[in-house]
PAGUKE-777245 format. One record per residue (C-alpha): y, z, x; residue number from 0; residue in three letters. Coordinates in Angstrom, 1 decimal. Layout:
NODE    north       up     east   num   residuo
NODE        Y        Z        X   NUM       ALA
...
***
This chain:
NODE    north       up     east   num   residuo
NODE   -102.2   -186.2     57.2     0       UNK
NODE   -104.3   -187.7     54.7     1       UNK
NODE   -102.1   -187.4     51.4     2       UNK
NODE   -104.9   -185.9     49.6     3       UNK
NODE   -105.2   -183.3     52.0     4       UNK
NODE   -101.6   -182.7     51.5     5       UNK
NODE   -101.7   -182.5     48.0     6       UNK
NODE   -104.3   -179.6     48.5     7       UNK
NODE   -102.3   -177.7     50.7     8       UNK
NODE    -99.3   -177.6     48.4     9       UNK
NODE   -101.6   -177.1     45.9    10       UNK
NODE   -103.2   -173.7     47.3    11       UNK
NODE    -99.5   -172.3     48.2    12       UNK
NODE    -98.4   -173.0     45.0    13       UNK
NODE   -101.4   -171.1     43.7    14       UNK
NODE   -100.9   -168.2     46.3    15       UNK
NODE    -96.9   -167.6     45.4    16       UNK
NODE    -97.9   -167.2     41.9    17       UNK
NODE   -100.6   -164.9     42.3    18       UNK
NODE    -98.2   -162.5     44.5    19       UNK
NODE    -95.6   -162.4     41.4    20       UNK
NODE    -98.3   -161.5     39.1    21       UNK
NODE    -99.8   -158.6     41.7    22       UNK
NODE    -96.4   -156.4     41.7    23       UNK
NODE    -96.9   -153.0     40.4    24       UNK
NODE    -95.2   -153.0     37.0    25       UNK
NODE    -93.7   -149.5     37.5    26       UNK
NODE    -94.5   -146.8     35.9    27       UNK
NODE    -91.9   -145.6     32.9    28       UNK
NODE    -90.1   -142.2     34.2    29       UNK
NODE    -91.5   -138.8     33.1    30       UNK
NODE    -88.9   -137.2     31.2    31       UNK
NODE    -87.4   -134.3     32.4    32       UNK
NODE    -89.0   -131.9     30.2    33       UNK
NODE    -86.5   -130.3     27.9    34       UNK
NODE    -85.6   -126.5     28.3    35       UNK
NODE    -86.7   -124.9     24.7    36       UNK
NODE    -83.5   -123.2     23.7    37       UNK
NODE    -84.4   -119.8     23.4    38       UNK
NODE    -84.0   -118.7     19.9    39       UNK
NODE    -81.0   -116.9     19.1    40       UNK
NODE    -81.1   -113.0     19.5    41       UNK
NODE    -80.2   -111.8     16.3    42       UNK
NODE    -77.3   -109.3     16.7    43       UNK
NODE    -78.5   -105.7     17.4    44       UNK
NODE    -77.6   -103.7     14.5    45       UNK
NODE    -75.0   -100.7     15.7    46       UNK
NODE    -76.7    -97.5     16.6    47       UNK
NODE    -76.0    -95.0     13.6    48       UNK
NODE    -74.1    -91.8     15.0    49       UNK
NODE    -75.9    -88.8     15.5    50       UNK
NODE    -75.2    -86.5     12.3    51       UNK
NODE    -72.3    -84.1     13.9    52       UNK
NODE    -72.9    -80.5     13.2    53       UNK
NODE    -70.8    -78.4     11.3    54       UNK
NODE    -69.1    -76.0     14.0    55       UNK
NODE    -70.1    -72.6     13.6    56       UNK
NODE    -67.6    -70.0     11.7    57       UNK
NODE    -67.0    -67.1     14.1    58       UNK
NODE    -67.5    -64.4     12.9    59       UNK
NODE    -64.8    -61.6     13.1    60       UNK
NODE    -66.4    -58.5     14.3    61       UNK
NODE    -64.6    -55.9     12.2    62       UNK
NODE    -65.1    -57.9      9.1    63       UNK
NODE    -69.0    -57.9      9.5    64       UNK
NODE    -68.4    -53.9     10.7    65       UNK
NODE    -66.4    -53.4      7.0    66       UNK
NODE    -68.8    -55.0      5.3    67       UNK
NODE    -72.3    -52.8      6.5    68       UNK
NODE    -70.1    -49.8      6.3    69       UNK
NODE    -69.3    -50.8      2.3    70       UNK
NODE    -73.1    -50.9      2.1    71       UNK
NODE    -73.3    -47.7      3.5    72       UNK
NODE    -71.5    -46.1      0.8    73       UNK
NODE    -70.2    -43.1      2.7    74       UNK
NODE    -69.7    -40.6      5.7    75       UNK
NODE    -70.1    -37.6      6.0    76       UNK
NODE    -68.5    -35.8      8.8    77       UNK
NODE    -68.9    -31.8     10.9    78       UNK
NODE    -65.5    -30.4     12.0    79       UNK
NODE    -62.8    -33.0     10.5    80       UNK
NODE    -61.0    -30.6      7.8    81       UNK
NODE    -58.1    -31.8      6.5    82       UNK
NODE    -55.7    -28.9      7.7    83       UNK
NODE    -57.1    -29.9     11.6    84       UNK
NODE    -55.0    -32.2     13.5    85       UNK
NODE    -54.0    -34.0      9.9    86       UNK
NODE    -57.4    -35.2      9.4    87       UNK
NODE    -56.1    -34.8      6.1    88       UNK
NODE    -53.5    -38.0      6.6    89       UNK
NODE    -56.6    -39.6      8.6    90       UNK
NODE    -59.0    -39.7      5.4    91       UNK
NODE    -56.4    -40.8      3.2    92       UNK
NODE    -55.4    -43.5      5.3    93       UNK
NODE    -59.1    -44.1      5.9    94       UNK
NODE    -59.8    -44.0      1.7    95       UNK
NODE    -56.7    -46.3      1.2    96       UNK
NODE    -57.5    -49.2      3.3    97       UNK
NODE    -61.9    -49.2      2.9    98       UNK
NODE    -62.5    -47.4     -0.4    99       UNK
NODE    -65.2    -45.2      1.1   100       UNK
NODE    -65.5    -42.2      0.0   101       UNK
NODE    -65.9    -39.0      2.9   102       UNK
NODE    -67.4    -35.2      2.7   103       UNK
NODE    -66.6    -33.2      5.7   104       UNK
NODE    -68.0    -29.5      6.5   105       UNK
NODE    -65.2    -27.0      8.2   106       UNK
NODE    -67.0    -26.0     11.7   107       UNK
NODE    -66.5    -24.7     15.1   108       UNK
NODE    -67.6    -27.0     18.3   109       UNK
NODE    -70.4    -24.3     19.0   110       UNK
NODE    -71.7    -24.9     15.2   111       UNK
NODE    -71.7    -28.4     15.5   112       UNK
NODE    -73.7    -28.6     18.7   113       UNK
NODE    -75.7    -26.5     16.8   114       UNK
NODE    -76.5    -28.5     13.8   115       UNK
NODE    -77.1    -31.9     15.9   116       UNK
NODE    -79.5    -30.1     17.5   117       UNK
NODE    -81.7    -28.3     14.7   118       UNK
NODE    -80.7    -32.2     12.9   119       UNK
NODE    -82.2    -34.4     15.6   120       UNK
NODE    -84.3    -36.8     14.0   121       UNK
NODE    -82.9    -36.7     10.3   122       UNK
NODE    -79.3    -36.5     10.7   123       UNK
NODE    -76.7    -35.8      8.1   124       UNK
NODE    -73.5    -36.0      9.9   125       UNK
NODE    -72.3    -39.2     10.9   126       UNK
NODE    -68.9    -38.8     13.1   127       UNK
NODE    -67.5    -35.5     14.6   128       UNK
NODE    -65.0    -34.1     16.7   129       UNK
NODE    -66.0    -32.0     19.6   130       UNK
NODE    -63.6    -29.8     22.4   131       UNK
NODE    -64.0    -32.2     25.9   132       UNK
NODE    -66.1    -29.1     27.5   133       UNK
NODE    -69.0    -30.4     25.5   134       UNK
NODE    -69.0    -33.8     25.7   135       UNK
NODE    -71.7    -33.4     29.1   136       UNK
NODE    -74.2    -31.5     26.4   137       UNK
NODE    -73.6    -34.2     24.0   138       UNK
NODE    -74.8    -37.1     26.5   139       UNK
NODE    -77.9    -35.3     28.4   140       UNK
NODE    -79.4    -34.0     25.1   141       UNK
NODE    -78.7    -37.6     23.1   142       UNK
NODE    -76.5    -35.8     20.1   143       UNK
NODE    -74.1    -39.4     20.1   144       UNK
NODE    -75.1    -43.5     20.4   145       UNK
NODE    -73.2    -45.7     22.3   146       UNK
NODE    -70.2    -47.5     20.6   147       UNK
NODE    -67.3    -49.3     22.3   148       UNK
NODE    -64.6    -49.6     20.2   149       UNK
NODE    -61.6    -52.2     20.3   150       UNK
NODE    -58.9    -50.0     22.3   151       UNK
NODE    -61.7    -48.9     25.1   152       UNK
NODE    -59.9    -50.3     28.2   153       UNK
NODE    -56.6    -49.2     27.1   154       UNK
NODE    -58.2    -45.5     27.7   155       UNK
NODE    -57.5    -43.6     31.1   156       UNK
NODE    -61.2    -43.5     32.4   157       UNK
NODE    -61.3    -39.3     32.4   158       UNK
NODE    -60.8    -40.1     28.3   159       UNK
NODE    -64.0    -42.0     27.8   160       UNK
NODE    -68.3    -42.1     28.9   161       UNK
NODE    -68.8    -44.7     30.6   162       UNK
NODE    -71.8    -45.8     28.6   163       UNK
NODE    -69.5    -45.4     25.4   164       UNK
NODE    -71.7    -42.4     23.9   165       UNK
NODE    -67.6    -41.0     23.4   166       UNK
NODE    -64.2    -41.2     23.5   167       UNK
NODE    -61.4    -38.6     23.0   168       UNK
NODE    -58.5    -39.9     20.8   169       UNK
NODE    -56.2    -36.9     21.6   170       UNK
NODE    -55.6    -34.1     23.7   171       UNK
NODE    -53.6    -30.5     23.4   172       UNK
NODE    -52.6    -27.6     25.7   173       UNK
NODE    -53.5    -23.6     24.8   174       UNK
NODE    -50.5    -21.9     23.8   175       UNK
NODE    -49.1    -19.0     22.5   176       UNK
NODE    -48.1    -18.6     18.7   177       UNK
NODE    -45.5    -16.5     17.9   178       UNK
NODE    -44.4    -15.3     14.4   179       UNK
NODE    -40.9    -14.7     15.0   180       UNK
NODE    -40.3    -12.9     11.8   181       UNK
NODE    -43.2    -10.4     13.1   182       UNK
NODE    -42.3    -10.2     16.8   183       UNK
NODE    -39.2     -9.0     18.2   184       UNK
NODE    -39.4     -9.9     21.9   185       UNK
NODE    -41.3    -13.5     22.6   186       UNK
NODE    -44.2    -13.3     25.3   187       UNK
NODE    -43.9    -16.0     27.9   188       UNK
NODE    -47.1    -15.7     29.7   189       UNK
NODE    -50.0    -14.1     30.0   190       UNK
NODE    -49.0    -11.2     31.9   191       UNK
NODE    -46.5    -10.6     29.0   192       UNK
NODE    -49.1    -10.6     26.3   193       UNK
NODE    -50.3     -7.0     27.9   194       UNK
NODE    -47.4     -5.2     27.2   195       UNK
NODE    -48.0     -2.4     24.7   196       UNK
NODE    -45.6     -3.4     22.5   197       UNK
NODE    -47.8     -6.4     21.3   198       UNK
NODE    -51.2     -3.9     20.1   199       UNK
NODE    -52.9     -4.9     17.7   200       UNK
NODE    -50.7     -8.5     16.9   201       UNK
NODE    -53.1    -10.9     19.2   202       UNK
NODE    -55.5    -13.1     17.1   203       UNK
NODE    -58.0    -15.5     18.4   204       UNK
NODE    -61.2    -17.0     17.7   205       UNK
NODE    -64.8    -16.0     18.9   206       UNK
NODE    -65.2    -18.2     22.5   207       UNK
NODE    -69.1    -18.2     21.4   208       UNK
NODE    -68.6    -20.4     19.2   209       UNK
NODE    -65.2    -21.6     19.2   210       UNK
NODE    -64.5    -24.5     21.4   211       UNK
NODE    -60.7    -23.5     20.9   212       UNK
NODE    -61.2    -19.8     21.8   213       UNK
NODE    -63.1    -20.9     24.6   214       UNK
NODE    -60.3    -23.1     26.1   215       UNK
NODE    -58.2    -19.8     25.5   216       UNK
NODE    -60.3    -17.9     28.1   217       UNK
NODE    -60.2    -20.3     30.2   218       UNK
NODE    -56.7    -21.1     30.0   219       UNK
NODE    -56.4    -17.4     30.7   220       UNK
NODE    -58.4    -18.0     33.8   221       UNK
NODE    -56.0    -20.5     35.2   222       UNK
NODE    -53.1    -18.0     34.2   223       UNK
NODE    -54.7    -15.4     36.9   224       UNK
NODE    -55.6    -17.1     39.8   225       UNK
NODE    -58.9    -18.9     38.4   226       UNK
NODE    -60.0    -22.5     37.1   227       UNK
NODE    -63.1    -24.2     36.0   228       UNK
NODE    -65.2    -23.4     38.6   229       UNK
NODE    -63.8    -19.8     38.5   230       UNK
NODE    -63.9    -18.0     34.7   231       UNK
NODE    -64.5    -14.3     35.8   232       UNK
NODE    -60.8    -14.4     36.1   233       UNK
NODE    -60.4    -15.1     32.4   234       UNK
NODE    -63.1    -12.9     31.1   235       UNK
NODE    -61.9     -9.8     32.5   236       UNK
NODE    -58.1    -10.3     31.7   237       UNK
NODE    -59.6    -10.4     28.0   238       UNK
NODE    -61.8     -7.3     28.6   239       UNK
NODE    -58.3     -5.6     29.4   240       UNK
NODE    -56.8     -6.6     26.2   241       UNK
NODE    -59.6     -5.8     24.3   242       UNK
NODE    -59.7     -2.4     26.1   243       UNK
NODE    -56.0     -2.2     25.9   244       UNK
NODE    -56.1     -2.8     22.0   245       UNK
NODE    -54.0     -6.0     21.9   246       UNK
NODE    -56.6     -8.0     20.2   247       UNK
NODE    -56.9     -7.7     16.5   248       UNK
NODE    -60.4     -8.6     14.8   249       UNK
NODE    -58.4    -11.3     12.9   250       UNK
NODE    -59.3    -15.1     12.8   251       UNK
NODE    -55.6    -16.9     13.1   252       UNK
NODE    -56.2    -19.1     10.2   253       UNK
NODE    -53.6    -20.5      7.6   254       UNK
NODE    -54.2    -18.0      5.3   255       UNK
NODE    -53.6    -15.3      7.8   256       UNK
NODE    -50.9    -16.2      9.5   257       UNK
NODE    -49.3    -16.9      6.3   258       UNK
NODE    -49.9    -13.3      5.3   259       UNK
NODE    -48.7    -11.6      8.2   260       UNK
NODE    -52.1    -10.6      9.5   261       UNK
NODE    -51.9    -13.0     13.0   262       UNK
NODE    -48.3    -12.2     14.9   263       UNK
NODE    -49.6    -13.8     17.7   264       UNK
NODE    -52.4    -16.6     17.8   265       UNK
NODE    -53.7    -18.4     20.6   266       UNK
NODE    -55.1    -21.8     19.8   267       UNK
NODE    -53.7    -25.5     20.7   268       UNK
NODE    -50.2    -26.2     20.5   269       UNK
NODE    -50.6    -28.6     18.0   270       UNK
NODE    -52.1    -26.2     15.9   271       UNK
NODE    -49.0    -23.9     16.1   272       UNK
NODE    -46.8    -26.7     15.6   273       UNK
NODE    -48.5    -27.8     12.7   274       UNK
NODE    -48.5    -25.1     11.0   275       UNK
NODE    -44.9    -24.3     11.6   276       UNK
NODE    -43.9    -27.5      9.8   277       UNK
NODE    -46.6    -27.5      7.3   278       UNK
NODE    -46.1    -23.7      6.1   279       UNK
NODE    -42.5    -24.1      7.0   280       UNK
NODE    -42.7    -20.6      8.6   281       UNK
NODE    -40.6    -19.1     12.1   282       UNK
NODE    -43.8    -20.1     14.1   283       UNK
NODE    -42.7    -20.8     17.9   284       UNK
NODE    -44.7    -21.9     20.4   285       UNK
NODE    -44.8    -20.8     24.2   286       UNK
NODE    -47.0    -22.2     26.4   287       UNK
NODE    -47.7    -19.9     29.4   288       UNK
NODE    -45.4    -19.9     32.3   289       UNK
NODE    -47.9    -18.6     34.4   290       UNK
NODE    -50.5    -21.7     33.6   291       UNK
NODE    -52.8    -23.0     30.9   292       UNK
NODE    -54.9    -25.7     30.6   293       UNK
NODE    -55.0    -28.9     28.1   294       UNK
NODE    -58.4    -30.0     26.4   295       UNK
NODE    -59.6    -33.3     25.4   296       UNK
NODE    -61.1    -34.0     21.8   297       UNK
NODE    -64.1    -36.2     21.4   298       UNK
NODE    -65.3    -38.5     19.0   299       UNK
NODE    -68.9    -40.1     18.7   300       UNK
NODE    -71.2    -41.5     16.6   301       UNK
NODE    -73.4    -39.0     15.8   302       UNK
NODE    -77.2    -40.2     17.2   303       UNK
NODE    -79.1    -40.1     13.7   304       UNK
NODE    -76.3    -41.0     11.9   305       UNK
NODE    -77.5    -42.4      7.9   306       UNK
NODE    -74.0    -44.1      7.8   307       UNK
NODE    -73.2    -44.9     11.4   308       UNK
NODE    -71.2    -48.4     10.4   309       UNK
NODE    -68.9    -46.0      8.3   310       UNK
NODE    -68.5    -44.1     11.4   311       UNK
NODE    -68.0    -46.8     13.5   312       UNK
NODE    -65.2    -48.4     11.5   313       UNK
NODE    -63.7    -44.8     11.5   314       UNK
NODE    -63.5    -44.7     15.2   315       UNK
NODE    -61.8    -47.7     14.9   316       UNK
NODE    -59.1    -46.7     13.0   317       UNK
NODE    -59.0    -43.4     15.0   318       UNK
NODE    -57.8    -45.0     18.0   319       UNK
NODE    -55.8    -47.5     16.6   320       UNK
NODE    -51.8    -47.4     16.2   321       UNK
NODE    -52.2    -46.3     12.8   322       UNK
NODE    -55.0    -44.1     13.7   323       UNK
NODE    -52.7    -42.6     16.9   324       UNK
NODE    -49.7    -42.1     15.1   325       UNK
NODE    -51.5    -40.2     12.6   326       UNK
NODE    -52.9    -37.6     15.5   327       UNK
NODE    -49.3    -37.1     16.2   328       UNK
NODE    -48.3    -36.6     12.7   329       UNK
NODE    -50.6    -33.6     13.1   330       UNK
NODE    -48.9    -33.1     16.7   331       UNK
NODE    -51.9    -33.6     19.1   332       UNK
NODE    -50.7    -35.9     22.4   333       UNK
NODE    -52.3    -39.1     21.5   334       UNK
NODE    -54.6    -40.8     24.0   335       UNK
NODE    -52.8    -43.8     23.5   336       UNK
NODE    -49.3    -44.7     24.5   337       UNK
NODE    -47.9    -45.2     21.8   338       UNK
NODE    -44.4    -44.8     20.5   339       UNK
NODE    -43.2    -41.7     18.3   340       UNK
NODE    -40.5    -42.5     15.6   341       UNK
NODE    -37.8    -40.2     16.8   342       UNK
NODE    -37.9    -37.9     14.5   343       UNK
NODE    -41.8    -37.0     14.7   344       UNK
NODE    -41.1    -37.0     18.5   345       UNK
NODE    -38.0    -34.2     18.2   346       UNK
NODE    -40.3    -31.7     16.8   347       UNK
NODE    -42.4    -31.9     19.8   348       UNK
NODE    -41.4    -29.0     23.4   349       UNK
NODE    -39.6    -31.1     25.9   350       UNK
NODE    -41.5    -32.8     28.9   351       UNK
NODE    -40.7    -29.6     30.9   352       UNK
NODE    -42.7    -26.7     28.8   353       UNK
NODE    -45.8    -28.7     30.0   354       UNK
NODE    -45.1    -28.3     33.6   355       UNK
NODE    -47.2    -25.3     33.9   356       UNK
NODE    -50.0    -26.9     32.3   357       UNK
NODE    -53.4    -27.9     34.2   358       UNK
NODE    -55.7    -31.0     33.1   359       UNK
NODE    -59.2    -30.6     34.4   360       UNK
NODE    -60.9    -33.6     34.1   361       UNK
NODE    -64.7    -32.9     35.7   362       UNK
NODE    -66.7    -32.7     32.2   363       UNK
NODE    -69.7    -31.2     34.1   364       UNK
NODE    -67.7    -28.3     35.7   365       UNK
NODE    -65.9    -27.7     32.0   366       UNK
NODE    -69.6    -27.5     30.7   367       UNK
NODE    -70.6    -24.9     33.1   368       UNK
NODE    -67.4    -23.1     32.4   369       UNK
NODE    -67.7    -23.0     28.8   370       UNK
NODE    -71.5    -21.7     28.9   371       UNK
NODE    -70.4    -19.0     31.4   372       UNK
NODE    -67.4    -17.9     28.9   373       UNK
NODE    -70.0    -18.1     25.9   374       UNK
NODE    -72.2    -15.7     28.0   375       UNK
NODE    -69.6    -13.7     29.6   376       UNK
NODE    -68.3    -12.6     26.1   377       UNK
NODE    -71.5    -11.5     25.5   378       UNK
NODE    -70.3     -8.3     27.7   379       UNK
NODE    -66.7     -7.8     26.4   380       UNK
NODE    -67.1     -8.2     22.5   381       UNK
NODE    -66.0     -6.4     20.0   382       UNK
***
């Protein structure tokens, strides 16, 4: 090969390797990762503020919110609740000792009572009263009480209570007979008894018109000849034959007259004769018919127009409460509640066994029937 043709050759490869050095791709600088932003720092929840706790209620005791409106009230006035009846007196005072209010009671019969609730309705004066059980149906259809339960309601036999709470009866007593021993030779043990001639002119008893104690005695003498509560006429004429026979006397047994000589015999409750025994400490003994009587009930309400009818309210609350009870028996009525006597109040009551002829009628709607038939039945026979 020509050397200058050589030359050339090398000349152009040397040029060629050069040029392909040069031509590779300087490469490209790496991207850089991008950098995660740090999220910025939560700033630390402030703590949740407590929800302000609310002061718990007080509850509120029931008989301290009653002895409060009754304070406001001032009074209470009372029909029937003497303080020589079932020792109401004892009642007030206890009453008077422990609230400070101040009572005035007028003296009447249940008759008068139902009376004065009626011609009162819709400006009432009484507030509480004390009513024979044969009234107590009156009392609810013609709205003379308001519903009350008081504290000791279920610890009451159902016969002793409404079932809407428009009363309650806090005691109970049996018709007997009253005999002033110092006046009366030979005791009378029944009913049949009492018609003996020997006993004209001693019998004393209320007027059954208006009397819710007379009329119990009729119809106690109804069960003691072959009658009962659905049967009166019994009762009615076995008083026609005393009154025919003389035996009754136009005397009201009360204290006065029996202290002076003027009632022999009485017929009323047997608490009432054994009250008046120990109160008048007089030879007073009680018989309760061997040939059958009946026991009565006593109601208490809150009167429906009552002006003071939280007074009468906290009243009922002491009736029926172990104080309340025990002062009943003091004036010896058979509390409604079982209670115990302290011996000595309990020796001065008969034995179990005097009661055993004794009858307990218990349907108020048949006792209201009876007692309306008596009222108008005497009608016939008075003196």
């Amino acid at each position: 090969m020509d050397r200058r043709l050589f030359f050339y050759v090398l000349l152009i490869v040397a040029l060629l390797l050069t040029a392909s050095g040069c031509q590779q791709a300087t490469p490209e600088p790496e991207e850089a990762a991008p950098v995660e932003e740090e999220a910025p720092a939560q700033e630390e929840a402030a703590p949740e503020e407590a929800a302000p706790v609310e002061p718990a209620e007080e509850e509120v005791d029931p008989m301290a919110a009653l002895l409060e409106a009754a304070l406001a009230e001032g009074e209470i006035v009372s029909y029937g609740l003497p303080d020589d009846w079932v020792n109401y007196g004892g009642m007030w005072e206890l009453f008077e000792s422990l609230y400070g209010i101040p009572h005035l009671d007028t003296d009447m019969g249940s008759g008068e009572i139902i009376a004065a609730l009626q011609a009162e309705a819709g400006a009432g004066v009484a507030d509480i009263t004390d009513l024979g059980v044969n009234f107590a149906a009156q009392v609810v259809e013609e709205g003379l009480s308001q519903p009350y339960k008081h504290a000791y309601w279920d610890e009451l036999p159902e016969y002793a209570r409404d079932a809407d709470g428009y009363w309650s009866a806090a005691y109970w007593g049996a018709i007997g007979i009253c005999v002033n021993t110092d006046l009366v030779e030979n005791v009378p043990t029944s009913w049949a008894d009492l018609l003996d001639p020997q006993y004209q002119g001693m019998v004393s008893m209320k007027d059954p018109r208006s009397s819710g104690t007379a009329n119990s005695v009729v119809l106690a003498a109804a069960f003691g000849n072959g009658g009962d509560e659905t049967n009166v006429q019994p009762g009615l004429d076995y008083f026609a034959q005393m009154i025919e026979m003389g035996q009754l006397n136009a005397v009201s047994p009360s204290t006065s007259a029996i202290q002076a000589g003027e009632a022999p015999i009485a017929l009323f409750w047997d608490f009432d004769c054994l009250s008046k025994a120990d109160e008048l400490g007089m030879p007073l003994q009680l018989v309760i018919p061997s040939d059958g009587t009946v026991a009565g009930l006593y109601t208490q309400f809150v009167t429906a127009d009552a002006p003071h009818p939280n007074a009468a309210k906290l009243l009922l609350e002491l009736e029926f409460s172990d104080e309340g009870q025990l002062a009943y028996a003091q004036g010896f009525t058979h509390p409604i509640r079982d209670i115990e006597l302290p011996a000595e109040l309990a020796a001065k009551f008969p034995p179990a066994e005097a009661y055993e002829s004794v009858s307990f009628p218990q349907n108020f709607g048949l006792l209201t029937a009876a007692a309306e038939a008596i009222a108008e039945g005497w009608e016939g026979i008075a003196q």
